[in-house]
Residue, then its C-alpha position, 0 to 999 in steps of 0.5 A: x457809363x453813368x446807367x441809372x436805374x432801370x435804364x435799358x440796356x439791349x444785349x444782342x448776342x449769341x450765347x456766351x460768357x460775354x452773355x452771362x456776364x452782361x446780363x448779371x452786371x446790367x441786372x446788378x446796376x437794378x437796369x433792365x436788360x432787353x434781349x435781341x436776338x443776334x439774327x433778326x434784321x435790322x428792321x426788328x432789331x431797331x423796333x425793339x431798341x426803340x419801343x424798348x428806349x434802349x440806352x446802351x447796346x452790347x453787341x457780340x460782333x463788329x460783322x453784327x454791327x455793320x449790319x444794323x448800323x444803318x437802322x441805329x440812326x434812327x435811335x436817338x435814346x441810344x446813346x452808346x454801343x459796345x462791342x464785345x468782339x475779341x479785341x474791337x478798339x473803339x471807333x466813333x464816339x459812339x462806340x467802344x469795345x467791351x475791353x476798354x469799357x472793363x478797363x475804365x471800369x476797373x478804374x472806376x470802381x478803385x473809387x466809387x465801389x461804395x456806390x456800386x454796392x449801394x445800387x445792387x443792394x437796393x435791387x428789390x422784387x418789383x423792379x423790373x429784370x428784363x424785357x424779352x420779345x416774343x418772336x409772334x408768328x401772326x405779327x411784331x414782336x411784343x417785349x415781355x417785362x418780367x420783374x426780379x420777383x417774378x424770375x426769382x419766384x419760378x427760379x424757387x418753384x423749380x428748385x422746389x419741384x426738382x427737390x421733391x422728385x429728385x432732380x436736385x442741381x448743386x455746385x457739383x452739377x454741368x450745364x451745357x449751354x448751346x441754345x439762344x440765351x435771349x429764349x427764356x428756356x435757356x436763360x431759366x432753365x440753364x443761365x439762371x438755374x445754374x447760377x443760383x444753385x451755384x452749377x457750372x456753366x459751359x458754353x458750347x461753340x456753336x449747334x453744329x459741335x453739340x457733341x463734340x462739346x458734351x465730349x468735352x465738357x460733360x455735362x450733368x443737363x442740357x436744354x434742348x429742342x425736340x428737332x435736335x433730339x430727332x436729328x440725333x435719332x436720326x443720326x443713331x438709326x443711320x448709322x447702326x443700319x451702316x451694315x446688315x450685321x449692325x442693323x441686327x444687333x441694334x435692332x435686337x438690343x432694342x426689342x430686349x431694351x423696351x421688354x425692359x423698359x416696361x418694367x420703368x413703367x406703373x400705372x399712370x403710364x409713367x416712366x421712372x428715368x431717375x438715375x437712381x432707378x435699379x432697373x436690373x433689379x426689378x427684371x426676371x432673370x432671362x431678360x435681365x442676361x438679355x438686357x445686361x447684353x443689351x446694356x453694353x450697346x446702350x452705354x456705348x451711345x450714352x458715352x456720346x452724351x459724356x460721362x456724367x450725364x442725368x437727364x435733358x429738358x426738352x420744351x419750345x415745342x412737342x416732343x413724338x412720344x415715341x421719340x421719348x421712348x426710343x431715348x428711354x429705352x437707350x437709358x437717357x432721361x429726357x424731360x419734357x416741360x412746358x412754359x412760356x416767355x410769359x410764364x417766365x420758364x417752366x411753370x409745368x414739368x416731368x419729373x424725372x420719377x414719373x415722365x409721362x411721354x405726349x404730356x408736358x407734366x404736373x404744375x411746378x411748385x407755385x405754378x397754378x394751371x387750369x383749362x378754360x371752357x374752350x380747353x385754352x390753358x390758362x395759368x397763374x402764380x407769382x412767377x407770371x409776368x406783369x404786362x407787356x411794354x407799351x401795350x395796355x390792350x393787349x396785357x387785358x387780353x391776355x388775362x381773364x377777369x380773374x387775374x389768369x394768363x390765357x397762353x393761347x395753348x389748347x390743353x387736356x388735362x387726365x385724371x393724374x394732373x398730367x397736362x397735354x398741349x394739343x396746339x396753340x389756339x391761333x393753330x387749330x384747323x377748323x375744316x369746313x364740315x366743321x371739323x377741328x385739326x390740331x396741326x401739331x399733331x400731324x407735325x408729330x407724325x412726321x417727326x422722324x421722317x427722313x425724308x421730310x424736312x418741314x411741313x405746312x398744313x392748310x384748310x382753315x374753312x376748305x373741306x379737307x387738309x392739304x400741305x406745303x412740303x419741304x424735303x429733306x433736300x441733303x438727303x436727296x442730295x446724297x441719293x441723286x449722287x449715289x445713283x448717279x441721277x442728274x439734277x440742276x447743281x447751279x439751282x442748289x444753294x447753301x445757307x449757314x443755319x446754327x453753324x452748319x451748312x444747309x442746303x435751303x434752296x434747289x431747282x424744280x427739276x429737284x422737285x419733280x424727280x419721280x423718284x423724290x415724289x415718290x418717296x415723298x408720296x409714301x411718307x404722306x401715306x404711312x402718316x395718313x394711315x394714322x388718322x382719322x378721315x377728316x385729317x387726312x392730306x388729300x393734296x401736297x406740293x413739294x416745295x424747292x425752298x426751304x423755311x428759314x428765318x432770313x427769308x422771313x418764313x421762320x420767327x427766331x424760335x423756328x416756328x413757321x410764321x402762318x401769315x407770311x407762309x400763306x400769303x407766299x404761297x397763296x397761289x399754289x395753296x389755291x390750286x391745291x383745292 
């Protein structure tokens, strides 16, 4: 391909071997991969191959080619594209797929391995590794360049935090990859982890066969987003209340479990998830026959993670505390981190001796974090990231005069060192009385509804907090059917959203049943019963569209994009107040 070093190469995939092995071959030619995410428009994916200078591209389908194929015009740098879809022959002169170029590379290296060797070999820590774009919520995207030293150094300060709080991973260990490798909390965290400590890597699917592919390929660790574990949850609740008798059973077994889960607990409110913690052991005698019971239905849920399971990282977002102890109490370790694509992945973990539910945990060995003034985390080490491509002003903002990078996150540190992100500083509501709300933590509360899909909260200068609602549509669905009640099924559309069918349209008659607002309406009441009188929603709408990303509401990472929200919804914000 003649690819000199530190050339770009954009990789616009969905996660797979292909992926992996891209990615390794790119970075071992000391080029720099650029990663795109394979559901972006052909808007953005052409300004990130342009402000990028990309001179190749890896694409995974033709069907993803044909759809940007028109914006790639406007790409003189990019000289060549190939296509990693199974048996794609190469067409124009600018195309060719990814069998063929293994072939002429096979052919290549027969005699010219020597060079080959000698490029790898002269990869060094200041060269760049990648340039990952961060999906902005308030504006374009902006392209993180990390280095091999910046990767190498996080990848070292986890090993090390995983070494001292028995977390360890090895050539015996599993990962299950299924989240979006072009997210640095996949790629650090499962990708990059797992190859430098020489783990196994399989590759699920797609979203939607999760479970059926830990089934098959058992894996020791997974990353995960809070929305699936609360999906899971929400799948166990449903289906352990399918009876009475169920519903009893389950519900007695999980009194007992979380007598017992206390006794994981010390003084700091820590839990010990660690395999190797006896719990049995450390029971009274009573609850321990109560809990051995207990355990027979707890193992049995386990089994869906596989057999060899020990723990799930779960970071992008907050995770409900008590989401985290409903997992504790079934026996399944999962650990919350915080990190950024700035911060190169993890910079701040839960062991897994000592997981603190509502906090994001202690700094990883060679990570430094501190709160400024303002309470804004600020964080530093080695393994930070050196600027952002092409923009000068915003890489000094992002950094204060003594070198710190300022995340942007609202953080509370308590007197253990166990840091809390209360939102991001862009987020926090100020009311007009002058009163500071944290969005995400009303987020939290409707965490586990199951009637409540997304929310939205406004009030930014107003004197009090209101909410754009999106319910749980399919839920709806199933309850209109089951009672009968008629509903417009020509207003209600389908769209695929991580492999699965989802209902992200419905007519306003959907809306308006007394007995969905109804529903609706008590949610927003349990919730409101939980806060302060400032941070109570006085006013909803219930909204018939959903947020997605490809009507522009969602970034690639499933955070609400505030601007365009508010913007489309100006009207009926208004009329809220």
């Amino acid at each position: 391909m003649g690819l000199e070093r530190q050339e770009r190469v954009g990789l616009m995939s969905r996660s797979s071997p292909y992926w992996t092995q891209t990615d390794m071959a790119v970075a071992s030619c000391a080029a720099v991969s650029v990663t795109v995410y394979p559901t972006l428009s052909a808007g953005e994916v052409s300004h990130i191959l342009g402000n990028s200078g990309c001179r190749y591209l890896f694409i995974d389908t033709n069907e993803n080619l044909n759809r940007i194929v028109n914006s790639l015009g406007e790409l003189p740098a990019l000289e060549r594209i190939v296509v990693m879809d199974f048996g794609y022959r190469s067409g124009d002169g600018r195309t060719i797929g990814l069998w063929d170029l293994m072939e002429q590379g096979r052919v290549w290296k027969k005699n010219n391995y020597a060079l080959y060797e000698e490029r790898r070999l002269s990869v060094g820590p200041e060269d760049w590794y990648t340039i990952l774009y961060t999906s902005g919520t308030t504006g374009r995207s902006k392209g993180v360049v990390l280095t091999h030293g910046c990767v190498s150094s996080r990848l070292e300060g986890v090993k090390e935090f995983f070494a001292r709080h028995r977390m360890s991973i090895s050539e015996d260990d599993v990962t299950l990859c299924y989240l979006p490798l072009s997210h640095i909390f996949e790629r650090g965290s499962c990708e990059l982890l797992a190859i430098c400590q020489g783990a196994c890597i399989a590759y699920a699917d797609k979203p939607a066969t999760l479970l059926d592919d830990m089934q098959k390929y058992n894996p020791t660790w997974i990353n995960c987003v809070p929305r699936l574990y609360e999906k899971i949850y929400l799948g166990l609740k449903e289906k352990m209340s399918a009876s009475p008798v169920k519903k009893a059973l389950f519900d007695l077994a999980f009194h007992v479990g979380r007598k017992a889960l206390d006794y994981r607990r010390d003084h700091r409110g820590c839990y010990n998830m660690s395999p190797d913690y006896d719990l049995e052991e450390r029971l009274p005698l009573g609850l321990k026959l109560q809990y051995r019971a207990a355990e027979r239905l707890f193992s049995k849920v386990r089994a869906l993670f596989g057999n060899r399971f020990r723990f799930a990282f779960s970071a992008s977002a907050g995770i409900a505390p008590e989401l985290l102890l409903f997992y504790y109490t079934l026996g399944i370790a999962v650990v919350e981190g915080y990190g950024s694509t700035e911060s190169a992945s993890a910079c701040i973990l839960n062991p897994i001796t000592a997981c603190k539910p509502g906090f994001v945990g202690i700094e990883a060995n060679g990570s430094f974090a501190r709160t400024a003034p303002d309470g804004e985390l600020e964080i530093s080490g080695a393994g930070v990231f050196s600027h952002y491509l092409n923009l000068p002003e915003d890489t000094d903002q992002s950094f204060s005069e003594d070198g710190w990078f300022r995340t942007g996150d609202v953080a509370g540190k308590d007197d253990y060192g166990y840091y809390r992100i209360l939102d991001r500083k862009k987020a926090i509501i100020c009311t007009s009385a002058g009163k500071n709300i944290a969005p995400a933590k009303l987020e939290s509360l409707f965490a586990l509804s199951r009637v409540i899909e997304q929310v939205f909260f406004i009030g930014d200068e107003r004197s009090y907090i209101s909410a754009l609602i999106v319910p749980n549509y399919q839920h709806f669905i199933d309850f209109f059917e089951q009672e009968r009640i008629p509903y417009d099924k020509g207003r209600v559309k389908f769209s695929k959203i991580g492999g699965l069918s989802v209902c992200t349209e419905v007519g306003e008659d959907f809306v308006n049943h007394p007995g969905l607002r109804e529903a609706i309406e008590h949610e927003v009441a349990l919730v409101n019963r939980q806060l302060e009188d400032f941070e109570r929603i006085r006013r909803f709408t219930i909204l018939p569209r959903r947020f997605t990303e490809e009507n522009g509401l969602l970034t690639p990472t499933q955070k609400v994009r505030k601007t365009e929200i508010l913007q489309e919804y100006q009207e009926i914000i208004e009329s809220m107040y």
